[in-house]
N, C-alpha and C positions, 0 to 999 in steps of 0.2 A: 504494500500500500504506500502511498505519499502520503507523508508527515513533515511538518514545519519542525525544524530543529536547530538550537545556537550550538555554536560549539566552542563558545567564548561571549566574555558581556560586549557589549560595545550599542551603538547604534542598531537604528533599525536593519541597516546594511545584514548584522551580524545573521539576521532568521534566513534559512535556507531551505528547499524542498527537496527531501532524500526519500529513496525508496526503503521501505525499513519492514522487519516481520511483522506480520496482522496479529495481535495481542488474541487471545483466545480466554471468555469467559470461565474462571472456577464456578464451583456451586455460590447460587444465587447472585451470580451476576451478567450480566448482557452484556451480549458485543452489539454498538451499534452503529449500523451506515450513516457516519454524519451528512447530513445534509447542509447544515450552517453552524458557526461556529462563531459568535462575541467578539467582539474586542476591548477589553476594559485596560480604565490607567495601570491597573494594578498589574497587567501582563506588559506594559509595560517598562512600570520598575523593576520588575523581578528582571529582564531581557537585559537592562542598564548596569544592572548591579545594586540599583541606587536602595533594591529591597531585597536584598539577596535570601530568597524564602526556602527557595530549593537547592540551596547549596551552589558547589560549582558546577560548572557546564562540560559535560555536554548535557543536557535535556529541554525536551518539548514544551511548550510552553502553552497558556491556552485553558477556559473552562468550560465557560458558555458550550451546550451544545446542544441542538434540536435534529433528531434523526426517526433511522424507523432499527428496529430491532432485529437483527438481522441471526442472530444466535441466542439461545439461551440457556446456562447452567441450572442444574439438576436445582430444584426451589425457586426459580425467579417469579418475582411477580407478574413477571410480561412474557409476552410467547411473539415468536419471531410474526414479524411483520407490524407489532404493535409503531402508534408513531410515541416519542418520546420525546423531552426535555430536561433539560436539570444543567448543575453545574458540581460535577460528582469529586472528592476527592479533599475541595479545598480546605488547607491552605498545603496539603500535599501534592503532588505533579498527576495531574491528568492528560495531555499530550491532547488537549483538544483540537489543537490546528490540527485535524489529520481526516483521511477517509474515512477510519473506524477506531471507535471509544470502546474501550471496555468501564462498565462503572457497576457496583453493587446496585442492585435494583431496587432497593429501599434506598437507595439516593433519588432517584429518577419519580416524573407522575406522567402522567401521560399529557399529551401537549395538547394545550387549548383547541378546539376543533375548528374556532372563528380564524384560524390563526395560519400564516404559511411559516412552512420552518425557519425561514429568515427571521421571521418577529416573531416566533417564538424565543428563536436561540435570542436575540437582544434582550429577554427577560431574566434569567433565574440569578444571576450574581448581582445587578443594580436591583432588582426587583425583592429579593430576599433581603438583602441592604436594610432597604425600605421598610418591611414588613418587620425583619425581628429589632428593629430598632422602634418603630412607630405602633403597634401590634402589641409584640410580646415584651419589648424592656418596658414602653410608656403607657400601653394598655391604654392608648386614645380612643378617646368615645365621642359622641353628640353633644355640640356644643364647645370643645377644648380649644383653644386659640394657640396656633401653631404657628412656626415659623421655621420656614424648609432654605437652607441656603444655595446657591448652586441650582436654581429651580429649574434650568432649562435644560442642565447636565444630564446623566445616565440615572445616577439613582433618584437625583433631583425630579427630573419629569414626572418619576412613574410613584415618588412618595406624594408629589400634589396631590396626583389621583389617587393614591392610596388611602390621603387623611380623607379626600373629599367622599370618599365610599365610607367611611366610617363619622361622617355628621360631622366636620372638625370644620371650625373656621381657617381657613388658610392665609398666610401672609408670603409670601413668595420676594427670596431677592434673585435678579437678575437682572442682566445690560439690557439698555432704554431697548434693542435692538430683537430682544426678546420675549416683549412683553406681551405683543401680540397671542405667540406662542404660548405662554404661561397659563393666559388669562382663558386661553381657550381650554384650557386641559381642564379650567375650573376654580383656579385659585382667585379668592374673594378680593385680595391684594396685593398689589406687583410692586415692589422698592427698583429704584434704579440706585445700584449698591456702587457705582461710579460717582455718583455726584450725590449721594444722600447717607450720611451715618445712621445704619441701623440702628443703632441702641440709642439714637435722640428719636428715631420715627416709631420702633417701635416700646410698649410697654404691656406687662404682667400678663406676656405669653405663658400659656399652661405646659409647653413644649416648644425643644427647641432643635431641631435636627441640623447636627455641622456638619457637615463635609469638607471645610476648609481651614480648621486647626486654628480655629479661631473662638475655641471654646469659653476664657476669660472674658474677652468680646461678649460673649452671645448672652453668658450668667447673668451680666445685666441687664435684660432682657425679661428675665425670667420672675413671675411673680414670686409670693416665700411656698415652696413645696411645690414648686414648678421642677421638669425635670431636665436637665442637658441630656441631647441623646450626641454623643460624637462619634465619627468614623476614625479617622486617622491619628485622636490624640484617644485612641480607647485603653491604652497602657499606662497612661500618663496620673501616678497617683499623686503626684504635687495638685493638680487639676482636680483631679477627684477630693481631696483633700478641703480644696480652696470649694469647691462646691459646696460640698456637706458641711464647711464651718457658716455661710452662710444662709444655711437653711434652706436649701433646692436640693433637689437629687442628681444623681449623676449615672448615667448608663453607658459603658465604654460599646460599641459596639465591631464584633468581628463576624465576620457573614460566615456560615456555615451550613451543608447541604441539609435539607429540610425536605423529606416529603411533603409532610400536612401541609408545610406551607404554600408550596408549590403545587396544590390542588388549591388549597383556598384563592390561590393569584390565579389560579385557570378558572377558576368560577370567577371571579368579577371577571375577567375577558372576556367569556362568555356570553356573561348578563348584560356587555357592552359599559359594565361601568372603569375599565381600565384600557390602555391600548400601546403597545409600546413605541416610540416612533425613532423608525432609521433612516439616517441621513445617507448613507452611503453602503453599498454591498460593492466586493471585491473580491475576485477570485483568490483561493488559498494562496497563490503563486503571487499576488502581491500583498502578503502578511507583512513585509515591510512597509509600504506606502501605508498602510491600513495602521499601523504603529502612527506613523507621524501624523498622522490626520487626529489621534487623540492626544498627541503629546502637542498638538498650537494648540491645545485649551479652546479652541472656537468649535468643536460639535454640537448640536443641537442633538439630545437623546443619544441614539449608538450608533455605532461600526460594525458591519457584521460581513465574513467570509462566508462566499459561497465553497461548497466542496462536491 
């Protein structure tokens, strides 16, 4: 099969297409015909070094995947031909750039039916993001006043529509250039985070989801027993620390494969209350170019490999 593989950090230059053995299912797990495959920041850093997750290179890199099942080990949930998705494995190496995934089948749910595999695979690693950070750390309900940073971004987009499926008022930051965009997903209010200080515009959000390591930032923001949901400062217990002395709570958040959840995000697609939007698809064989287009920070939603 072809599979995207480094075999050193470097630039996007360094991702290559080599022909390599077709991994073969153990018990309860599936081999499946990838059909698309994600592109997130984070398979970028890991590519740079700048997140060095999986060690040294050489290895595949890659999570997102939306395919149909093409094998399956003695126990699997799914029987060959099912369609699937998920993002199986993380923060260990999945080799999702490639024609065919192997993943444990309780990682995987089967892929929204409204959905072609391209925007499926654009869902389960920002989408999951979203979900156990807004869901299951802050348990948002009807009524909470949120504020999502990064709103036009990967996990950004798809957390609008995620607060907005659970009754939440929405406060949305992003460029003047996006608001359009934002506003249509559903979010009640758009900041233009270029020319306007969040924390003078907004006050005593019930929730606060960061994506940009601007958690200190964001605490003021938050009313007393308000909660920080952060992505990238999730390890940070000085932050955690400074949180809780002030009387908000603190959710560090690291994404991690989720069946349930990964049904419950196929039901709102389904019911039309969620929708993932990709700005670009690219054949495997330019997993480079497909790098850089999320490393200029200017994507609206995702990047997604065709295979």
């Amino acid at each position: 099969m072809r599979a995207v593989i480094q075999k050193s950090f470097g630039g996007p230059e360094v991702l290559e297409v080599v022909e390599t053995a077709r991994p073969r299912p153990l018990s309860r797990e599936v081999l499946v015909r990838v059909r698309a495959a994600a592109v997130n920041p984070v398979d970028a850093a890991v590519r740079s070094g700048a997140y060095p997750l999986l060690g040294e290179p050489p290895f595949g890199v890659g999570w997102d995947v939306s395919g149909v099942v093409e094998e399956a080990g003695p126990g699997a949930r799914f029987a060959v031909g099912d369609e699937v998705y998920g993002m199986p494995f993380f923060p260990r190496a999945a080799n999702a750039y490639a024609e065919y995934v192997v993943a444990p089948s309780r990682q995987l749910a089967r892929k929204p039916a409204s959905l072609s595999h391209v925007e499926a695979a654009a869902l389960p690693l920002a989408a999951l993001t979203a979900w156990q950070g807004l869901v299951d750390a802050a348990a948002l309900k009807a009524g909470d006043r949120v504020l999502i940073h990064r709103a036009a971004g990967g996990v950004g987009h798809l957390a609008v529509q995620i607060a907005k499926a659970r009754g939440a008022h929405v406060t949305a930051l992003a460029s003047a250039a996006r608001h359009a965009f934002v506003r249509g997903l559903g979010a009640d209010e758009v900041i233009d985070y270029r020319t306007t200080d969040f924390t003078e515009a907004v006050r005593d959000a019930d929730v606060v989801l960061d994506s940009t390591a601007q958690g200190a930032r964001s605490l003021q923001v938050l009313r007393p027993g308000g909660m920080l949901v952060t992505i990238l400062e999730h390890g940070d217990a000085e932050l955690a620390a400074a949180v809780e002395a002030a009387g908000r709570r603190f959710a560090g958040v690291s994404v991690e494969p989720d069946r349930a959840a990964l049904e419950a995000i196929a039901a709102l697609v389904d019911e039309g209350r969620l929708r993932p939007h990709v700005e670009e698809t690219l054949p495997l064989a330019e997993a480079g170019k497909a790098h850089e287009l999320i490393e200029s920070g200017r994507v609206q939603g995702k990047v997604v490999l065709t295979v």
